[in-house]
C-alpha positions in Angstrom: 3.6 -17.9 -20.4 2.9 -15.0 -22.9 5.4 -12.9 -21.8 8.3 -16.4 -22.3 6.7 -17.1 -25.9 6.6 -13.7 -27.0 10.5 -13.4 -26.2 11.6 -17.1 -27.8 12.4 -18.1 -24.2 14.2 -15.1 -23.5 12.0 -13.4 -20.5 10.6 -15.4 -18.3 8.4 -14.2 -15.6 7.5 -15.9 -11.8 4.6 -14.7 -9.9 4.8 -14.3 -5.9 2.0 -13.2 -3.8 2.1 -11.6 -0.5 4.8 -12.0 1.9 6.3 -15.4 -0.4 9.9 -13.0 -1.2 9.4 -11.7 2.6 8.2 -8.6 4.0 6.9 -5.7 1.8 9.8 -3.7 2.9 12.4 -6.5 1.7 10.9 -6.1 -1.5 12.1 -2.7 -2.1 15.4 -4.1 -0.8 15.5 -7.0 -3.0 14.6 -4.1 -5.9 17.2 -2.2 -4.5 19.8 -5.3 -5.2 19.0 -7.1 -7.5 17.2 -9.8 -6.1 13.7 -8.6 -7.0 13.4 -7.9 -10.0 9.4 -6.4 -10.4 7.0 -5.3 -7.8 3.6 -3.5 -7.2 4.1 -1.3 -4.6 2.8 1.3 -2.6 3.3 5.0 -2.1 3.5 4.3 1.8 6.3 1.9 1.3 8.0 4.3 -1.5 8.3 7.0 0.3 10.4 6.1 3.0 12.9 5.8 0.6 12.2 9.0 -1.6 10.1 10.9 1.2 8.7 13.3 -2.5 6.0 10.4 -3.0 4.0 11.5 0.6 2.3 13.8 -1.7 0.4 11.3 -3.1 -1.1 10.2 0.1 -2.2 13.6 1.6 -6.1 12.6 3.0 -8.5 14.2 0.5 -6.3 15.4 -1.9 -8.1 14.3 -5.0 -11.8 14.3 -5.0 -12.2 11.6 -7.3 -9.8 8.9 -9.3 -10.3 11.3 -12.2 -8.1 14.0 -10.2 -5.7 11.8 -9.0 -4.9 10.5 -12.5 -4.6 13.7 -14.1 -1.9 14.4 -11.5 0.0 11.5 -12.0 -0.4 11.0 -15.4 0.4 15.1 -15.9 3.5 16.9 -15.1 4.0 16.0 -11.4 3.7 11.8 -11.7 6.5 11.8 -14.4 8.5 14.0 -11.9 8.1 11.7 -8.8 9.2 8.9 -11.0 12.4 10.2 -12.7 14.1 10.6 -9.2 13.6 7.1 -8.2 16.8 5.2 -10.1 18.8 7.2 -7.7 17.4 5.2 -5.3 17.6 1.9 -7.5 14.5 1.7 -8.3 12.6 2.2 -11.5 9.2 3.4 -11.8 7.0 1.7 -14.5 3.6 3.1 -14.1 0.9 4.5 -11.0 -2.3 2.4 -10.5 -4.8 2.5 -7.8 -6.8 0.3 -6.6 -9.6 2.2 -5.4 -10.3 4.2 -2.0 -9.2 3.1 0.8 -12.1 2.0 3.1 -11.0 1.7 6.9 -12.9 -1.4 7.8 -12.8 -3.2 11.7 -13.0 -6.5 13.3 -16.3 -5.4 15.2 -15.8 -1.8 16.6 -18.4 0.9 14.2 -16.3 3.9 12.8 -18.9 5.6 11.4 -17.8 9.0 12.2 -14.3 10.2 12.6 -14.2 10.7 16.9 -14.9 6.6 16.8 -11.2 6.3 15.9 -9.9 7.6 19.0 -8.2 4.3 20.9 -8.5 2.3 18.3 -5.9 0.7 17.0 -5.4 0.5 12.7 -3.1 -0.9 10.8 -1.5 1.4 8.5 1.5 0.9 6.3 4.6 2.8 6.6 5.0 6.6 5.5 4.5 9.6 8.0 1.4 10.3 6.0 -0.7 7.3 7.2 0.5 7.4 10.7 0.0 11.2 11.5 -3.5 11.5 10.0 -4.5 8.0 12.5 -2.9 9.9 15.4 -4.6 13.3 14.4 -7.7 11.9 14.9 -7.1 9.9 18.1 -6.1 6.4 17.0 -3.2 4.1 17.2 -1.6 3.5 14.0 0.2 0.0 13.9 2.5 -0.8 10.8 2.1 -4.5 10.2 3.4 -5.8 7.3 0.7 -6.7 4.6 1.3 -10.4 4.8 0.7 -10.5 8.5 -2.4 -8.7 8.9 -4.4 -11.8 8.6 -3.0 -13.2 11.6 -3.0 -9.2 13.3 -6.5 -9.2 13.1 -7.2 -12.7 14.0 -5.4 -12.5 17.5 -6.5 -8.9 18.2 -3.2 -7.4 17.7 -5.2 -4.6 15.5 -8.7 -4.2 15.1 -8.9 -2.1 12.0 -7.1 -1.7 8.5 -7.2 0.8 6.1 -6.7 -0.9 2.4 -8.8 -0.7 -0.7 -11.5 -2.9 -0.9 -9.7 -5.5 -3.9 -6.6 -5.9 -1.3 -8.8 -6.7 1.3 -10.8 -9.6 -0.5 -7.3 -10.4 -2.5 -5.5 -11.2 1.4 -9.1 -12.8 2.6 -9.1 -9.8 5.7 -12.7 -10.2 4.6 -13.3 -13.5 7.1 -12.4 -11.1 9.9 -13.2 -8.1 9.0 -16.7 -7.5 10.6 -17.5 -3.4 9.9 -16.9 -2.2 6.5 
């Protein structure tokens, strides 16, 4: 409402949540076209258009949010972003939302060897799935607005999202191990 009476009228902006414009991956389409026309996305999803961004998700690449911002907010963030409109996108701004906690429906993962077998949910990008299989898991990529349901029926018994997205989707009535 700010936004439409700041502009006389002239902007005004919709909200969606979650999977209400379609997958996570349509939304970078609909970016891509036209339809969509603002999102808050994820490295993961990014990069499998602009494959550059993975370097934002190596594991244990910054040792604190402090690091990570200095990076992007330093030479090699503005860089990542400028390359995107070739891709028809259009990079705004990074944010995080904290570390990602690997949490489970019951199964402990208190050590790293507890991953083997099990199988997470990550979201797309090499970087997610190689550093599950590296350690014995089964990475599944299920879309962000189906991970309720995922969890619910057993389809995947972990995910690996910051702890906001994880209350934000309500993962947090079936997640049992955090």
């Amino acid at each position: 409402d700010k936004v439409k009476e700041k502009t006389d009228g002239g902007v005004e902006i919709q909200v969606y949540t979650t999977g209400q414009l379609g997958s996570q991956v349509n939304m970078l389409t609909g970016m891509q076209t036209g339809i969509v026309d603002l999102c808050c996305h994820t490295s993961g999803f990014i990069q499998t258009l602009y494959p550059k961004f993975m370097v934002v998700d190596l594991p244990f690449l910054f040792k604190d949010a402090a690091s990570a911002e200095r990076m992007l907010d330093g030479e090699i963030g503005p860089k990542l972003l400028e390359e995107l409109p070739a891709k028809g996108i259009y990079g705004l701004s990074y944010a995080h939302f904290g570390w990602r906690v690997t949490s489970t429906t019951g199964r402990s993962l208190a050590t790293p060897a507890e991953a083997k077998g099990m199988k997470i949910r990550v979201q797309p990008g090499a970087i997610y799935a190689a550093m599950f299989n590296r350690l014995g898991a089964n990475p599944v990529q299920v879309d962000l607005s189906e991970v309720y349901l995922a969890l619910s029926q057993g389809a995947i018994e972990a995910i690996e999202t910051p702890m906001i997205s994880m209350a934000a989707s309500k993962h947090d009535e079936v997640i049992k191990v955090i």
